[in-house]
C-alpha positions as CSV (number, residue, x, y, z in Angstrom):
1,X,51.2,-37.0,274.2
2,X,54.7,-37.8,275.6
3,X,56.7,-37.1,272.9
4,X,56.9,-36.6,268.9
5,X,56.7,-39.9,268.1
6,X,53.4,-39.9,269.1
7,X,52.6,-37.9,266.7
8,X,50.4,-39.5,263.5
9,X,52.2,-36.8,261.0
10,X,55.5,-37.8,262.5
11,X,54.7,-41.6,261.7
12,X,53.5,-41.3,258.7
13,X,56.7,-39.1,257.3
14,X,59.1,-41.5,258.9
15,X,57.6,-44.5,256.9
16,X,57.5,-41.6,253.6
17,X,61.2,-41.5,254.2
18,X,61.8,-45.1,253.8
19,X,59.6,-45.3,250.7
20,X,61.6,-42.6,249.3
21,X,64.6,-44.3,249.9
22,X,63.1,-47.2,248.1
23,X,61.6,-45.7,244.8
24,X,64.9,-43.6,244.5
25,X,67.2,-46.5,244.6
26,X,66.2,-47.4,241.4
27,X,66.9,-44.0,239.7
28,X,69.1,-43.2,237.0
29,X,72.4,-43.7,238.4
30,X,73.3,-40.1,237.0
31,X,70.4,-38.7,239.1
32,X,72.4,-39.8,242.6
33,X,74.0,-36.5,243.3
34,X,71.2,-34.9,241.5
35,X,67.2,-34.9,242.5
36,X,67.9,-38.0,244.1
37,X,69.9,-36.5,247.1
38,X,67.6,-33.6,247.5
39,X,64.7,-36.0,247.9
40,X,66.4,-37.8,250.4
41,X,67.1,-34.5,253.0
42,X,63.8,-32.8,252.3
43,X,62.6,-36.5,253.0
44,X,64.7,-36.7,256.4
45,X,63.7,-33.0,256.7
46,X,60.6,-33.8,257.5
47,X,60.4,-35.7,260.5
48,X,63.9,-34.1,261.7
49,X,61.8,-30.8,261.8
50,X,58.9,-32.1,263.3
51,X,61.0,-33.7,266.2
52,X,63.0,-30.8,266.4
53,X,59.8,-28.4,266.9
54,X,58.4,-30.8,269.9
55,X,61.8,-30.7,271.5
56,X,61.4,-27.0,271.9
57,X,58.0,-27.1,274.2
58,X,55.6,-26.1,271.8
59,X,54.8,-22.0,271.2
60,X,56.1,-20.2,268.2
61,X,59.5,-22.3,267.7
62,X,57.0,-25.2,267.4
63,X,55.2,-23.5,265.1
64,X,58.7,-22.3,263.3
65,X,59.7,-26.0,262.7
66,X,56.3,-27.3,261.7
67,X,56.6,-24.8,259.6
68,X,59.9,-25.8,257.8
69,X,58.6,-29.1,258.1
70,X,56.0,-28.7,255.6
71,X,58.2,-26.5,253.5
72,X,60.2,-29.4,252.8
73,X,57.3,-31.5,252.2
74,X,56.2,-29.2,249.5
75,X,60.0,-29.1,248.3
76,X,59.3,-33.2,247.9
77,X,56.3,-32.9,246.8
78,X,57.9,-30.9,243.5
79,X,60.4,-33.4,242.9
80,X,58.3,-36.7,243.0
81,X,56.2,-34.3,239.9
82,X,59.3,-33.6,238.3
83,X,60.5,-37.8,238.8
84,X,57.0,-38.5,237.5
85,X,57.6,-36.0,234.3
86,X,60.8,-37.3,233.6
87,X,60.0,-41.3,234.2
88,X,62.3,-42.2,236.6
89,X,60.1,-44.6,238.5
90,X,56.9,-46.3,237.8
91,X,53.9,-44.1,237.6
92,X,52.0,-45.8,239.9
93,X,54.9,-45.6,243.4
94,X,55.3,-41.9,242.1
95,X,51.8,-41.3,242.0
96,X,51.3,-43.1,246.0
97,X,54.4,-40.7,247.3
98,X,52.4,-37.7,246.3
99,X,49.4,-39.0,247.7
100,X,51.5,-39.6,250.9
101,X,53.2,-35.9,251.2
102,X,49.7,-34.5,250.0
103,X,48.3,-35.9,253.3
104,X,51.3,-35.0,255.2
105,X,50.9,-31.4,253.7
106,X,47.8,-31.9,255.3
107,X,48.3,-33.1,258.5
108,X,51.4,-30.5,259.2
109,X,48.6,-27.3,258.0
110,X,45.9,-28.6,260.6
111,X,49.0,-29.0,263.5
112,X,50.3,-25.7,262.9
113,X,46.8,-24.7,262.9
114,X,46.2,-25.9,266.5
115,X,49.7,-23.6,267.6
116,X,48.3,-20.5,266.7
């Protein structure tokens, strides 16, 4: 592996942050400075922290950012239940992000796995 972007978990939350972008736009316009902006950075959080954690030579900072990196991907993972509780975008994209930051979850637990 050269570098991050190599990565499968890195990938797949780099196209989750464009589909955020995408269900989100159609939110309430009241929610923009609401859960709509802290989707958006614990979106971007994601593969920033993932990146981040491969720039540092793998070991415990690695570990550190993965770490973060799935803390904000459980952070997301909250507010696409809340969106899907309050109706803010049809069921069925709500119900595909969470599948998507379920198996990011997923992925990030098994990497961190492999650090320590």
């Amino acid at each position: 592996m050269q570098s991050h972007q190599d990565l499968i978990v890195w990938k797949k939350s780099m196209e989750h942050v464009t589909n955020i972008y995408m269900v989100t736009r159609d939110y309430p316009k009241e929610e923009f400075f609401g859960i709509v902006s802290q989707m958006r950075r614990a979106a971007v959080s994601i593969p920033s922290n993932i990146a981040e954690g491969y720039g540092r030579l793998y070991g415990k900072e690695t570990a550190k950012f993965l770490s973060n990196a799935r803390g904000s991907a459980s952070e997301l993972e909250t507010q696409i239940i809340i969106s899907r509780n309050l109706g803010f975008a049809a069921d069925d994209k709500l119900v595909e992000l969470q599948n998507q930051i379920v198996e990011i979850l997923r992925m990030l637990s098994a990497l961190i796995k492999t650090l320590m």
